[in-house]
C-alpha positions, 0 to 999 in steps of 0.5 A: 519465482515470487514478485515481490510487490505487495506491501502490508498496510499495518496500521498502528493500533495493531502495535498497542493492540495486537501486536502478535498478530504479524506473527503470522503474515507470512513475508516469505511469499509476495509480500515485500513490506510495511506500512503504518502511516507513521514516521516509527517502525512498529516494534513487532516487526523485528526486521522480518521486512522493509518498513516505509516511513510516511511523512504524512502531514505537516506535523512530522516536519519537525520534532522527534517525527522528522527525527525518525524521517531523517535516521531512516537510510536506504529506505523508501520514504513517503511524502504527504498523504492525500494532502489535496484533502488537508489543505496543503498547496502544491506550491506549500508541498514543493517548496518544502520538497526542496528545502527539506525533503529532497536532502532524504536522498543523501543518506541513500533513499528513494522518495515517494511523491505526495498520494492524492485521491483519484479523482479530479481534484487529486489528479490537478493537484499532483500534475500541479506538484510533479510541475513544480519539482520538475527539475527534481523529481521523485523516484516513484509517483504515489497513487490511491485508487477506491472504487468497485471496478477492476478495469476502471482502476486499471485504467485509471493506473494507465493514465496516471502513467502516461501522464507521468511515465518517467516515475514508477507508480507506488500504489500506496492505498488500494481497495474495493468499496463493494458491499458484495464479498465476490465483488471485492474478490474479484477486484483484490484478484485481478487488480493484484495479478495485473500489478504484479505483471507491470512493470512499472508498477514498483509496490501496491498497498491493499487497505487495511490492515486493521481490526475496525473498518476505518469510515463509512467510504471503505467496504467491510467486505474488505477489511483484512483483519476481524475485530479479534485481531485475526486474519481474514481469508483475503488477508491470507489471499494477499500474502500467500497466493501468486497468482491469485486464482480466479475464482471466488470465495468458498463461504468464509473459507479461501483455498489458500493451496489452489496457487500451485495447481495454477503454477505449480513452479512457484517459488512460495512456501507451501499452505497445505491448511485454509485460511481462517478465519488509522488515527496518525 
């Protein structure tokens, strides 16, 4: 049976640029849904899975952007993005929480809290929030996590869970940063097999979909995409493996079919050939 967890992040360029190129994401295996960091659905979708609109700052409060927000029905709906880092208060973001996000839920959606970065200050600012709307919280508590080990991220899930264990954790960005290919490999394998077995773990989002790497913070070694558009091997690890096998790389080239010598009753599509190989 196929756990249905992982979410692709798509970024938009993608829709000026390759919008083609989802045609061969493969959502048939664990990949469960799509998101842009926008208010609008990529066009090239076409249904083929759910999409998660963001609210990601103040500017989609209004206009043709909240407008998306606000046709969006029985869908998922993400609230601020590392807004710790764009100066919005947690007070700011819970007064807007009641005055306009929570009224969302009345056309059927579930909502997802403010992401914060994992570190000290994120972590302040979402304890701060999840305070303030206690008496009307949110259905899942976002979370981003970067680093370069496997069990520290891990860790840093299970704490944002014990602080906060009545809310399921929509893991909205996650990646290694090393500059090592095995590195990131056996982060993306582990940390993917892990969240797939917990169970109050709701989605998790592997950064990025994307043709050019986005800053100097994120690896190269993790990008998911080449600058032609292409898919990456991890790209093709993340939506067609379950488990992912515990092994490494093979040059530029992953065994894509390895899955179902680890589990031979997985409920996937058989991959009989290799891999190939934000502005908001």
């Amino acid at each position: 049976m196929v756990i249905k967890k992982r979410c692709l992040l798509w970024d938009w360029t993608n829709t000026q640029e390759v919008p083609h190129e989802i045609d061969k994401i493969n959502f048939d295996g664990p990949m469960n849904s799509v998101s842009n960091w926008n208010t609008w659905t990529p066009p090239e979708l076409k249904g083929r899975a759910p999409f998660r609109p963001m609210i990601h700052d103040l500017a989609k409060l209004s206009g043709s952007e909240w407008t998306n927000i606000e046709n969006t029905k029985d869908g998922l709906i993400h609230y601020f993005n590392e807004p710790e880092r764009a100066g919005i208060t947690a007070q700011q973001a819970a007064d807007i929480w009641f005055k306009q996000v929570v009224q969302l839920r009345n056309q059927g959606n579930k909502l997802v809290s403010p992401s914060c970065a994992s570190d000290p200050q994120g972590e302040a600012w979402i304890a701060e929030f999840m305070d303030r709307v206690e008496k009307d919280p949110p259905d899942f508590l976002g979370v981003h996590y970067y680093g370069t080990d496997k069990n520290a991220a891990i860790k840093y899930f299970e704490n944002m869970h014990n602080k906060h264990s009545k809310h399921p954790l929509y893991i909205s960005e996650l990646a290694s940063i090393s500059r090592k290919h095995e590195d990131v490999v056996e982060f993306t394998v582990e940390v993917a097999n892990w969240c797939d077995q917990t169970s109050w773990i709701h989605e998790y989002a592997f950064f990025g979909c994307m043709r050019n790497v986005a800053n100097s913070f994120v690896s190269p070694e993790a990008q998911l995409m080449n600058p032609d558009g292409s898919l990456k091997p991890l790209m093709h690890k993340i939506m067609g493996e379950q488990p992912m096998p515990r092994e490494q790389a093979q040059g530029d080239i992953f065994k894509i079919d390895k899955v179902y010598e680890l589990n031979p009753s997985a409920d996937l599509p058989r991959i009989t050939k290799t891999g190939i190989d934000r502005n908001v």
